[in-house]
C-alpha positions as CSV (number, residue, x, y, z in Angstrom):
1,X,113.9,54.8,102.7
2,X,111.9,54.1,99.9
3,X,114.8,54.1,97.7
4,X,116.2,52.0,99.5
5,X,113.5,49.4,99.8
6,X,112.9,49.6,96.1
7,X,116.9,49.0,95.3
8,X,116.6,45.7,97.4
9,X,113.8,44.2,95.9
10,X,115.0,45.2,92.1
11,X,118.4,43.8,93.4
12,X,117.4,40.9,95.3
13,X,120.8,42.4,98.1
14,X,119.5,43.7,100.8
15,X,120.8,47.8,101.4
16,X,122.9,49.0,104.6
17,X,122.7,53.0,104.4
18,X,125.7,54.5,105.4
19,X,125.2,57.9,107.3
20,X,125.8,60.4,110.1
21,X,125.1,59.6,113.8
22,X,122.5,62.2,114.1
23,X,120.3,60.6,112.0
24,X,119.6,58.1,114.6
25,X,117.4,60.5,116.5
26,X,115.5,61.3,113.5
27,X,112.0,60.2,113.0
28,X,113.8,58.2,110.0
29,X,116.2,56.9,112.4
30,X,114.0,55.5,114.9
31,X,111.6,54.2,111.9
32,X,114.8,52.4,110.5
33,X,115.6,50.9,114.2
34,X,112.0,50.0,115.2
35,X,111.8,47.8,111.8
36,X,115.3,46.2,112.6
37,X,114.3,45.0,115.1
38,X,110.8,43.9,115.1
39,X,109.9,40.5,116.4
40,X,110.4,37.7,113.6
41,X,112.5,39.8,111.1
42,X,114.7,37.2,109.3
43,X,117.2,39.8,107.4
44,X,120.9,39.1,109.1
45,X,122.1,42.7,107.7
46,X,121.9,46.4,109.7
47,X,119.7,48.4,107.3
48,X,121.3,51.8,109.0
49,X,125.6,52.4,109.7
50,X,126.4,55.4,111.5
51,X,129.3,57.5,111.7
52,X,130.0,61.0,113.4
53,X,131.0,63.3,111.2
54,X,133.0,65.4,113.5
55,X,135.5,62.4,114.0
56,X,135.9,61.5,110.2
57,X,138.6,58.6,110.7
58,X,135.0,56.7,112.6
59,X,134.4,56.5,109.0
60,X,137.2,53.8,108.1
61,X,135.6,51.7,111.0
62,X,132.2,51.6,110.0
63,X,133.7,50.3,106.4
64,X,135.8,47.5,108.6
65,X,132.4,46.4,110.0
66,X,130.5,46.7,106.4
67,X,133.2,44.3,104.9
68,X,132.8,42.0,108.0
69,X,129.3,42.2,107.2
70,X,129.6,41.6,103.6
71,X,131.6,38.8,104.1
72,X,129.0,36.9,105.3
73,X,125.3,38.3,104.1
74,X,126.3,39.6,100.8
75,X,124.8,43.0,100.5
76,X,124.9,46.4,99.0
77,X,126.3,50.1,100.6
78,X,123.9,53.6,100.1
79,X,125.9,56.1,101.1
80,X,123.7,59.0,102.3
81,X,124.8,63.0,101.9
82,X,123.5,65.9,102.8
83,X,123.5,68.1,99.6
């Protein structure tokens, strides 16, 4: 998060994170949601993409919506591993 955060500012793109759908239920997760969508934020682009692993095509629509996305709030893609 903090890379994330710092890449935006030195950037001046706001960052999507791309990772898996359990994440979502992390405490990182529900951080991520909570400031998404607190009252009066004016960023138009989803800081968090999820995708289930265990159905790896889900992948190639997640990067449908990012380019949909990108289209019209230019922004940049973190792609988070496990590793």
């Amino acid at each position: 998060m903090v890379f994330t955060d710092l890449y935006a500012r030195w950037s001046g793109l706001p960052v999507t994170t791309l990772t898996r759908q359990k994440r979502r239920e992390s405490w990182m997760g529900r951080l991520t949601e909570f400031l998404w969508n607190y009252p009066g934020r004016t960023e138009g682009v989803n800081p968090q993409r999820l995708f289930d692993r265990d159905q790896p095509s889900s992948f190639f629509d997640v990067m449908v919506r990012y380019k949909a996305g990108q289209a019209a709030h230019p922004h940049s893609l973190h792609l988070h591993v496990e590793g």
